[in-house]
N, C-alpha and C positions, 0 to 999 in steps of 0.2 A: 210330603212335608205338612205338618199337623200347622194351622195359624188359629190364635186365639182374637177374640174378637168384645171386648166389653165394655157395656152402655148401662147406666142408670136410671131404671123408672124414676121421674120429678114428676109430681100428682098436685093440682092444684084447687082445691074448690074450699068449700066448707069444711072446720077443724070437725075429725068426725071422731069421736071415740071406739073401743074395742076393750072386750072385756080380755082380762088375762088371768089366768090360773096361779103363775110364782109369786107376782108381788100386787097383791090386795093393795097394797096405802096408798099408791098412785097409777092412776088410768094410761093406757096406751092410745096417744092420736094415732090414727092412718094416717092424717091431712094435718097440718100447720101451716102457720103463717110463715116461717123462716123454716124449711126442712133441715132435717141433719147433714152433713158435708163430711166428707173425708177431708182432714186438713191437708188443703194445696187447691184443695179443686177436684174434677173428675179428674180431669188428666194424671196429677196425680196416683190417685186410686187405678187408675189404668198400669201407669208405674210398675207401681207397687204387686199389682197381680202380676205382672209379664215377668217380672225379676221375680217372685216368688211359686210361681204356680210351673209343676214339673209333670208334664204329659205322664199318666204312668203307664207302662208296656203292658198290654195286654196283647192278646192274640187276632183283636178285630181292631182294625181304626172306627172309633166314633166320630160320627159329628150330627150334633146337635145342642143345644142351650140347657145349662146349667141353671135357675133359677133358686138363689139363696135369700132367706129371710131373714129379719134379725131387729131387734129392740136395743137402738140408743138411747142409753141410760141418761139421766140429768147431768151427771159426771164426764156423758161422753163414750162410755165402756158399752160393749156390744152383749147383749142376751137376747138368751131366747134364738140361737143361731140353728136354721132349720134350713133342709132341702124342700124346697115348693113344688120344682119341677124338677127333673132327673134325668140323665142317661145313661148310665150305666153304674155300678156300688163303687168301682176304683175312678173313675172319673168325680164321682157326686163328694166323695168322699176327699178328694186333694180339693175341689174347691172348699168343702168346710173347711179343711186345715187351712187354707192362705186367710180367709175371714177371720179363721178365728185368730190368726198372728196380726191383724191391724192393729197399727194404734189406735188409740182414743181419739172419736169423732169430735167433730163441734155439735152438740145436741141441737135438736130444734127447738126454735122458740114459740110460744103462745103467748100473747099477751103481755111481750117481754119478757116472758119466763121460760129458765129451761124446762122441756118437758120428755118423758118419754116419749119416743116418735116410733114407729115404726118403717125401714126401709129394706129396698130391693135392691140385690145386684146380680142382674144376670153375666152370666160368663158363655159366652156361644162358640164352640168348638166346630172347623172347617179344614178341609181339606184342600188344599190347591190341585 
């Protein structure tokens, strides 16, 4: 029986910038003062992945962590939705698709301002 298991890197120090190739008019933080959130909470976003994310049959069981990348917008909208770490193309691939069906985050804030932020969600894949 396949158990899915998923936790949130939170990064806390200095607002650091990152440069980005799609959208020049505004900078991507790694680091904010207020990070981006899945509205509810993690728990939520844990949710939300368990009811959305469908093992897909392949001929080997994997297990290992799934590490998905992604840029909340000022609006809250996810880009830039990228596999960081991997373990297999039909696994790596149903976590893009449940990312990419999130709703709209709470952006992070700088300065009181939304910003683009850049966050992590890993998905870690185990076996009982």
């Amino acid at each position: 029986m396949m158990f899915l298991f998923v936790f949130v890197f939170f990064q806390s120090a200095k607002a650091q910038e990152i440069p980005d190739t799609t959208k020049q008019e505004e900078p991507i933080f790694e680091v904010v003062e207020e990070m981006p959130e899945f509205p509810g909470g993690v728990d939520s976003m844990h949710r939300f992945i368990r009811n959305n994310l469908q093992y897909p049959r392949t001929q080997v069981d994997f297990e290992g962590t799934v590490i998905i990348s992604f840029v909340v917008e000022v609006d809250g909208s996810l880009s830039n939705v990228k596999v960081l770490r991997d373990i297999a193309i039909p696994i790596d691939e149903e976590v893009l698709r449940v990312v990419k069906l999130m709703p709209n985050w709470i952006p992070g804030k700088q300065g009181g301002k939304a910003v683009r932020a850049r966050s992590y969600v890993p998905v870690k894949f185990y076996l009982e």
